[in-house]
C-alpha positions in Angstrom: 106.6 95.4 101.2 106.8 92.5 104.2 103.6 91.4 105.1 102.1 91.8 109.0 103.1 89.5 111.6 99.9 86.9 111.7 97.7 87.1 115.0 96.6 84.7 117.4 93.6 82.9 116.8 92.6 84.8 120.5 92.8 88.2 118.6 91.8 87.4 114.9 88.4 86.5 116.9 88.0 89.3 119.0 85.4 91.6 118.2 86.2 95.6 118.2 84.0 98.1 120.7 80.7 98.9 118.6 80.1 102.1 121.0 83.5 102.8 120.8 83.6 102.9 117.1 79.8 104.9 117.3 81.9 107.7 119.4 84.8 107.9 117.3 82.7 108.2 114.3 80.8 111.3 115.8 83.5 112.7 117.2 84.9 112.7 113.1 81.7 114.4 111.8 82.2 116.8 114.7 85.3 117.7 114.0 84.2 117.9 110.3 82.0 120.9 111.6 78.6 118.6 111.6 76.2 120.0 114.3 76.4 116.4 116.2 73.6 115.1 119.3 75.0 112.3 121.3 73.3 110.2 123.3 75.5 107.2 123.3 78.2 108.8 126.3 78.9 105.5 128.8 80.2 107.5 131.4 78.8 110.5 133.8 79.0 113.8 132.6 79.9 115.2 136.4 83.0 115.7 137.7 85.1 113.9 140.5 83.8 115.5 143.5 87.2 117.6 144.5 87.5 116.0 148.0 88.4 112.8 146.1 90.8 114.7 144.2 92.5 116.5 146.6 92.9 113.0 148.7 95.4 111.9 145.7 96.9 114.9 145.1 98.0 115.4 149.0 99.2 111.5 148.2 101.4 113.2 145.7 102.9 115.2 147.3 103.5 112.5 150.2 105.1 110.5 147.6 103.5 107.8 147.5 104.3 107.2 143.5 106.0 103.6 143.9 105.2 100.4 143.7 102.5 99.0 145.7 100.9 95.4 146.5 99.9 93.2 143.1 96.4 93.0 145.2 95.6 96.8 146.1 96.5 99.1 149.0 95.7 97.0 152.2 93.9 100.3 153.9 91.7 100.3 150.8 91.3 96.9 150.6 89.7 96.6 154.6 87.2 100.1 153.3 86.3 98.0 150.8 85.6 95.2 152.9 83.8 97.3 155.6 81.9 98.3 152.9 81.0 95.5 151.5 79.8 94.2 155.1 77.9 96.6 156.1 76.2 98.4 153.0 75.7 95.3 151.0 74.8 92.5 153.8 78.1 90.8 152.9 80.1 89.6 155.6 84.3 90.6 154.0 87.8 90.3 155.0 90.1 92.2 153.0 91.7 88.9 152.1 88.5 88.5 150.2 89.0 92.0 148.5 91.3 93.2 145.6 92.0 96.3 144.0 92.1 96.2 139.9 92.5 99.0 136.6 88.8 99.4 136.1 85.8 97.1 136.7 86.6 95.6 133.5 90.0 94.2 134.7 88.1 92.7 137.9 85.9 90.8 135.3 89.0 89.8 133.0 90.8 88.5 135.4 88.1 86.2 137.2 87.0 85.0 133.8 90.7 83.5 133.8 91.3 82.5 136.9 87.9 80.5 136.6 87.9 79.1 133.3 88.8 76.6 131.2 88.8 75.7 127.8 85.2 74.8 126.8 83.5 75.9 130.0 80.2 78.1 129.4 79.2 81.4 131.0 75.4 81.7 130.8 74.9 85.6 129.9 71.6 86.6 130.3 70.7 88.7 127.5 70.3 92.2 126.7 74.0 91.8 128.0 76.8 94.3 128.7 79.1 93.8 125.3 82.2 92.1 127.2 80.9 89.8 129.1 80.8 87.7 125.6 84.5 88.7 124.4 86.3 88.2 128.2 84.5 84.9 127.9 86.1 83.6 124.6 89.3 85.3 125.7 89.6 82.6 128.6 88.3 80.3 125.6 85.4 79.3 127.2 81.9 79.7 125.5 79.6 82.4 126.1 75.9 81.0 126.3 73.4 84.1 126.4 69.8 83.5 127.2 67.9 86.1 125.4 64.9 88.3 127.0 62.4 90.6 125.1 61.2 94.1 125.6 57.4 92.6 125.6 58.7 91.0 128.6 60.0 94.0 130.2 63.2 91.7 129.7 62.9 90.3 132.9 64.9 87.2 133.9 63.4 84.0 132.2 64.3 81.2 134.7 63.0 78.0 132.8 65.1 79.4 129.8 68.4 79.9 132.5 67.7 76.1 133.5 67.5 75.1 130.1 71.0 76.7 129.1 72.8 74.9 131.9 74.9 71.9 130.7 77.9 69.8 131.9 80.0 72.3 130.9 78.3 75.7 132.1 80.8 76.8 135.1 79.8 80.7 135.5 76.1 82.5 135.7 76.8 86.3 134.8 74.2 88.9 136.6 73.8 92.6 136.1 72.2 94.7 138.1 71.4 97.6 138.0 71.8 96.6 134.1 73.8 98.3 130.7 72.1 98.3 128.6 68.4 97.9 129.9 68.7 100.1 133.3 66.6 97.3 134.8 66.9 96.4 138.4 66.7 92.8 139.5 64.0 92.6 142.1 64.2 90.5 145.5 61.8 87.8 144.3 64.1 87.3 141.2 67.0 87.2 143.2 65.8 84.5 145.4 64.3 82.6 142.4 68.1 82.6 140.7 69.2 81.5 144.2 66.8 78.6 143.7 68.2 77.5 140.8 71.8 78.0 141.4 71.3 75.2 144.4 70.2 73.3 142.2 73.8 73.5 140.2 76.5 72.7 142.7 79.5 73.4 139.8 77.8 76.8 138.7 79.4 79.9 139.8 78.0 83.5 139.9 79.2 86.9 139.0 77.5 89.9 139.9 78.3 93.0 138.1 77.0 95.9 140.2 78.8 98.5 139.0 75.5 100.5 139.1 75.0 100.1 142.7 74.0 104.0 143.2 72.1 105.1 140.1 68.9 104.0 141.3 65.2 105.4 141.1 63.9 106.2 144.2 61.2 103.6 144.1 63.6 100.4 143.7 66.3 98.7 146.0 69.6 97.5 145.2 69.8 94.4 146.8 73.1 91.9 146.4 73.0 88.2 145.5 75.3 87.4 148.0 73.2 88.9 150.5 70.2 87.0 149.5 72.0 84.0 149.5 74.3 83.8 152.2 74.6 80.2 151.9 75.9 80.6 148.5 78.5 83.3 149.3 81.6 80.8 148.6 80.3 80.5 144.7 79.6 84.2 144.6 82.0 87.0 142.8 80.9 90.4 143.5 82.2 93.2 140.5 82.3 96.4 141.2 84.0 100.3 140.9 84.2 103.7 141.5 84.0 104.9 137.8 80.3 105.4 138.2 78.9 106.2 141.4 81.7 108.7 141.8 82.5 109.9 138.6 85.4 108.1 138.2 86.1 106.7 135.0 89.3 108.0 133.7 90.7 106.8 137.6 90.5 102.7 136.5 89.6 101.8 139.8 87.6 98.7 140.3 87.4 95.5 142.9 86.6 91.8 142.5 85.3 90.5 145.8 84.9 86.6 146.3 86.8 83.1 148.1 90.3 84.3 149.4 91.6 81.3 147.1 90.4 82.9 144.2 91.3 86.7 144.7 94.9 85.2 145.8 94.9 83.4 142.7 93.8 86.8 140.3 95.8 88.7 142.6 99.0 86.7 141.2 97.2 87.2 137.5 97.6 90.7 138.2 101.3 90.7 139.2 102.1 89.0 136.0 99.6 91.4 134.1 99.7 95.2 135.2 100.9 94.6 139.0 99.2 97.1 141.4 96.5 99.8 140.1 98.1 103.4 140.5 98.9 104.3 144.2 98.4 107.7 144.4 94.8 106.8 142.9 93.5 104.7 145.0 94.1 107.1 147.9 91.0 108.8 145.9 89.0 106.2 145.8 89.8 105.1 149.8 88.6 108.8 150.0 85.5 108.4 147.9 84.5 105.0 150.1 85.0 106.3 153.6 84.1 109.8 152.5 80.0 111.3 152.6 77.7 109.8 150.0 76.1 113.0 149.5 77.9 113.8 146.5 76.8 110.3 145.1 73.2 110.9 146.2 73.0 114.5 144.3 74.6 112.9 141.2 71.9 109.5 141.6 69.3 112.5 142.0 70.2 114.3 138.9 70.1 111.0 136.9 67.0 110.5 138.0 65.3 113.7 136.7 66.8 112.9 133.6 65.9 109.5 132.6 62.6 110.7 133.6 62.6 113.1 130.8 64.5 110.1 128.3 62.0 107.7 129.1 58.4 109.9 128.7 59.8 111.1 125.5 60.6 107.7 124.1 56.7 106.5 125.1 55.5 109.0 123.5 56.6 108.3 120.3 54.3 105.8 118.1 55.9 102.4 117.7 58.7 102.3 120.4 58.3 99.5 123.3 60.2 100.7 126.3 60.7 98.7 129.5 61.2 101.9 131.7 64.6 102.2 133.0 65.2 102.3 136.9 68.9 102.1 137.4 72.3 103.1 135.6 71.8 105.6 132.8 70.5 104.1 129.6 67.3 103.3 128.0 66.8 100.5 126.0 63.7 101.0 123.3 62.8 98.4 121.0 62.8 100.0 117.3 58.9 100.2 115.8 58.3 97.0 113.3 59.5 98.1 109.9 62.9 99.9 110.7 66.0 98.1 110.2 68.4 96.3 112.4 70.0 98.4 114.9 73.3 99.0 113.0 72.4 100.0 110.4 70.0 102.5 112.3 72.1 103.6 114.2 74.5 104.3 111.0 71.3 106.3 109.6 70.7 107.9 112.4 74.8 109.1 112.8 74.5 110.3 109.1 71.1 111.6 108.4 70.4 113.3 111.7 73.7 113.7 113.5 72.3 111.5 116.4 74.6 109.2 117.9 73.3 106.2 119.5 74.3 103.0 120.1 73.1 100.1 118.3 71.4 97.1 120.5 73.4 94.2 118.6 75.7 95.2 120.3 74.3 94.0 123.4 72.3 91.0 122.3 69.6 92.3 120.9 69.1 94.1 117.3 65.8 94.8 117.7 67.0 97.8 120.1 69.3 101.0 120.5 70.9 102.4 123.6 70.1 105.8 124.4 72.0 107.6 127.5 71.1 109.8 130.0 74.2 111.3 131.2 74.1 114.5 129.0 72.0 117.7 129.6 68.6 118.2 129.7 68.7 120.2 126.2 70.4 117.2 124.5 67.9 114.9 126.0 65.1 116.9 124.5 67.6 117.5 121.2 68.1 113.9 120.8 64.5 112.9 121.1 63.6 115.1 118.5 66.2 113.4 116.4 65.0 110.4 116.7 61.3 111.0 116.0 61.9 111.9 113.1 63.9 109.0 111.8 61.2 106.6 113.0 58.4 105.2 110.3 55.0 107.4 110.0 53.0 106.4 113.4 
């Protein structure tokens, strides 16, 4: 028998999904017949709202299934810019706007339009589990800067500082955040303002895919809004896949310096070319269309983490920073349970809970628990978990 092809050095590195392999392994017991509770799902359990849909399939049947730009749909690309304007305090062209598969595309493809070999990317950590992978993909090296739960994982600035060298060419904010739900406040904002002046080569990224799913008692604000002077070093990330239900669409946008969106445009082109045209009629749709739909689904999410987050402080042991944004909640593990794999591996087998396990994310002290499932498996789930937690 021949032996495999050997892999890049790029791939033989790259590390595998842990919340993907969580869901495929629950999905197995399911299909085994095991009575399953997940609370791992990444994506909202809603549907796209059907005016959405019906905008791309009326571009169906208008036939518009060829080719379009490398950079996104130009009428999309000026919504998007409008949007950006006048929602998030950003003044846009659509030259500063493009269009890409998924939010995750937008972030792979400024990652290597930015960096080079032996650059850093300071990651501030609890962290979203690509940001370290896309990094070491454009062969740069991801630097994260860890935060604790007893610190209600707020940003610690002197530690940011302290991780910038020489080399450190990109500063990677998440707000609202996966996997903590946490909401970077206007002081904070201005504060990492601060000390991004105080970098001249550093760049930022701001992941905001999240935008909507707030609590009622926080505010999304931007980073380019709060430091218009900084705008030019400033990369805005964002989608549809969330807000509007999206997901299975892949419809994202990268916003930033014309120079730089020409240049991952061209990326693009050489990559996957344009993102499916009859799609992205949807999602012009979905930004020019009423935000009610959003606002009901935001509300929903709201009630639920509710629920989430007074059953996880009520259990002995469990240090929660409450979550107010996104879906998720991110409780620190009671002392004497082990790390968060193999918890979570425990918890998969033993209890049929699925949950995903905070090493992932930077921190193994923690699991990730979502929201975006019913009531009933809430309150399912919860049970679960109390009773795989140590005697309080």
């Amino acid at each position: 028998m021949s032996r495999p092809p050997s892999l890049s050095s790029r791939a033989e590195a790259l590390q595998p999904s842990l919340t993907l392999a969580i869901s495929a392994r629950a999905k197995a017991l399911k299909l085994d017949g095991r009575d399953i509770c997940s609370l791992s799902a990444g994506e909202p359990d809603f549907g796209t709202p059907h005016f959405i849909v019906e905008a791309s399939i009326q571009a169906l049947r208008d036939g518009l299934t060829r080719y379009g730009p490398a950079a996104g749909d130009p009428e999309l690309r000026e919504a998007i810019a409008r949007k950006l304007s006048a929602e998030n305090g950003i003044p846009t062209t659509a030259a500063e706007v493009m269009v890409t598969n998924g939010g995750k595309q937008a972030i792979y493809n400024l990652f290597q339009i930015l960096l080079n070999p032996g650059d850093e990317v300071i990651i501030p950590s609890p962290y979203w589990l690509s940001y370290p992978e896309m990094a070491r993909l454009a062969q740069a090296r991801p630097v994260p800067v860890p935060s604790s739960a007893e610190s209600g994982f707020a940003l610690d600035l002197e530690a940011l500082e302290a991780a910038i060298t020489p080399a450190s060419r990109l500063l990677v904010i998440n707000s609202p955040g996966n996997p903590t739900g946490r909401v970077l406040t206007l002081e904070e904002l201005k504060a990492l303002a601060e000390l991004v002046r105080r970098h001249p080569r550093l760049l930022v990224m701001a992941d905001e895919i999240y935008e909507y799913l707030l609590d009622d008692r926080v505010t999304h604000h931007s980073f380019a809004a709060v430091a218009p002077d900084l705008k030019d070093r400033c990369f805005l990330v964002n989608g549809f896949a969330k807000g509007w239900a999206m997901t299975g669409w892949r419809l994202g946008y990268l916003s930033g310096h014309a120079s730089v969106i020409q240049a991952a445009s061209a990326l693009q082109s050489q990559s996957t070319s344009n993102v499916c045209s009859f799609a992205q009629r949807g999602a012009l749709a979905a930004i020019e269309g009423s935000r009610t739909c959003v606002q009901e689904m935001a509300a929903s999410y709201n009630a639920r983490r509710r629920l989430l987050t007074e059953g996880l402080q009520a259990m002995p042991g469990i240090t929660l920073t409450p979550p107010s944004g996104a879906f998720y909640a991110f409780p620190q593990l009671p002392e004497g349970c082990p790390g968060s794999m193999t918890f979570c591996q425990t918890a998969l087998e033993q209890e049929g809970l699925a949950i995903v396990p905070g090493g992932a994310f930077g921190d193994d002290r923690c699991v990730r628990l979502s929201c975006a499932v019913s009531r009933e498996t809430i309150t399912d789930g919860l049970a679960r978990l109390a009773r795989l937690l140590p005697a309080g």
